[in-house]
N, C-alpha and C positions, 0 to 999 in steps of 0.2 A: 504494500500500500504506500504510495507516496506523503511524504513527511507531510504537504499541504491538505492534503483530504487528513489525515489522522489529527493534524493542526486545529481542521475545523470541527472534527468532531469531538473534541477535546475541549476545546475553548465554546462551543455549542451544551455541551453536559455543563460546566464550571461556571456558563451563564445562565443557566437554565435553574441550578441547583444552591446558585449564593444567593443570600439575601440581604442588604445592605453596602451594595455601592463596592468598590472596590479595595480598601479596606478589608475588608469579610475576607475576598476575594485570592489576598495575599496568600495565606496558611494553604488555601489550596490549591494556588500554583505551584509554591515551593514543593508541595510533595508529590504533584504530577510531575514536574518539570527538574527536578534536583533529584529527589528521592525515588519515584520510580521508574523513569523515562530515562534519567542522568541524560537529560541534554544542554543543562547549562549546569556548571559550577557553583557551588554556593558564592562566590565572589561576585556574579556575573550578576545573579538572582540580586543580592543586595545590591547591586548599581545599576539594574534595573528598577527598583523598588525607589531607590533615591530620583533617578530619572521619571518616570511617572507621577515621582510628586510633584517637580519640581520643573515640568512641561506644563503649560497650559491644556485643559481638558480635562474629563475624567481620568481618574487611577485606573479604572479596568482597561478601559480602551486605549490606553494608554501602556498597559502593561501588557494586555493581547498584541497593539504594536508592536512592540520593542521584540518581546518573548517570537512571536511571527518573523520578523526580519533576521531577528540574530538565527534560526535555524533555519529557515528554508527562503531567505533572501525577501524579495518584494510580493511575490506570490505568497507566500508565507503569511508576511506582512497584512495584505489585502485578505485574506480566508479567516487569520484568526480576527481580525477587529471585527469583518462582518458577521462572525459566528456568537463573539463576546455579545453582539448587540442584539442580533436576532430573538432572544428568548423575553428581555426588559421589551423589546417594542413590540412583541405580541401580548405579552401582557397589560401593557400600557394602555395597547389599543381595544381590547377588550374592558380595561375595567372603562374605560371613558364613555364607551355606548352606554353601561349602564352604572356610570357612577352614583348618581343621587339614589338609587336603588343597592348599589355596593355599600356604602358608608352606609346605612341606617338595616345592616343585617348586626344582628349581638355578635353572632361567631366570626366574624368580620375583623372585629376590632378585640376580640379575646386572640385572635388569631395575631394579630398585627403585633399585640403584645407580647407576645411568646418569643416570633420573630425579633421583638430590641433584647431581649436575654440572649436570643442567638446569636444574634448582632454583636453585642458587648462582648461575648464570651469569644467569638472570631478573633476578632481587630486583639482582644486581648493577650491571646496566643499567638497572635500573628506577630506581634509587639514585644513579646517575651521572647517569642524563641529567636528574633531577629538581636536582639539585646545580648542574650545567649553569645551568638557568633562573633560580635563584635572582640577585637582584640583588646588585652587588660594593658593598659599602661595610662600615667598620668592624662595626655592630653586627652584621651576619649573619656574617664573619669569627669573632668571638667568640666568639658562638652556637654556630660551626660546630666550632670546637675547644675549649671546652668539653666539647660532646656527644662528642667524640671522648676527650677526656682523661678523663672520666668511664667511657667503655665501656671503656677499656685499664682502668682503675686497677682497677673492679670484675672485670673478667678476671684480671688479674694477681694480686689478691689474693682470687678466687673468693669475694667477696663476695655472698651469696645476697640478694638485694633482692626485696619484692613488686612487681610493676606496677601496683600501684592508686598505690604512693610517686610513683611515677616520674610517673604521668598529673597525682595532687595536687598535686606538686613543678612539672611543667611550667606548669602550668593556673593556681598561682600565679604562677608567675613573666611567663609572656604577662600576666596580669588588672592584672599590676603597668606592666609595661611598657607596656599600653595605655595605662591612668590618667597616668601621667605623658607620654606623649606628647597626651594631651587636654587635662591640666593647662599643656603646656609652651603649646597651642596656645592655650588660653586667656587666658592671662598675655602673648602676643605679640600678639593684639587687643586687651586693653585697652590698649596702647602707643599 
């Protein structure tokens, strides 16, 4: 079977069966796609993970890109985003013919509820075992609590922030942290 028909049926099942956005979505590419496909490296998984967040667009579609292109080129590419979306815009388009009749069933919304336990309990694993891999040494220590002391303080004091700050603010500061480890590597060869 060719990598792009198994692409889409792949990424067709993992759109089909996540619920909450692409987030959710992470935990079960890593173990199709690393764990038991082994078609990307866990290296590759996390800087595609950092790459999807940090493109404009969804995460999912965003990560069915990337995950599409990096194995099976442009074809790839094109099978899994249309596969990734296929399952949300038949659902979409269904609940919309009859949404004022969907919202006002009980099992509806006991049901929806179940789904943000799921939800929570996804992104949470997805977020731990990514934590997990990360390498131990000071700077990512830092990083790590930092981003943490930042998310309490803006909760705590319900600070409304845009996300475009947040992406500029990051994207500086990586750009900077590269440069100086290039500059640092530079200045130890001329030694």
């Amino acid at each position: 079977m060719r990598k792009e028909w198994t692409l889409f049926l792949t990424f067709l099942k993992i759109g089909a069966f996540t619920f909450g956005g692409g987030y959710a979505m992470i935990a079960l590419l890593e173990n199709e796609f690393v764990e038991r496909k082994k078609w990307i490296e866990k290296d590759d998984f996390l800087n595609m993970v950092a790459i999807a967040e940090s493109t404009p667009g969804p995460v999912a579609i965003n990560s069915a890109t990337y995950i599409g292109y990096k194995i099976a080129g442009l074809f790839g590419a094109a099978a899994a985003t249309v596969a990734v979306c296929i399952p949300s815009f038949t659902v979409i388009f269904c609940i919309s013919l009859f949404f004022d009749q969907f919202l006002s069933l009980t099992w509806v919304s006991r049901a929806f509820r179940g789904i943000q336990v799921c939800v929570i309990y996804l992104i949470s694993f997805a977020g731990l075992k990514m934590l997990k891999s990360i390498e131990r040494n000071a700077f990512n220590t830092v990083i790590l609590l930092s981003v943490i002391a930042a998310m309490l303080a803006c909760t705590v004091f319900a600070v409304s922030f845009s996300s475009v700050y947040y992406i500029l603010i990051c994207g500086t500061a990586g750009l900077a942290i590269f440069l100086l480890k290039k500059l640092r590597k530079g200045n130890g060869n001329k030694q």
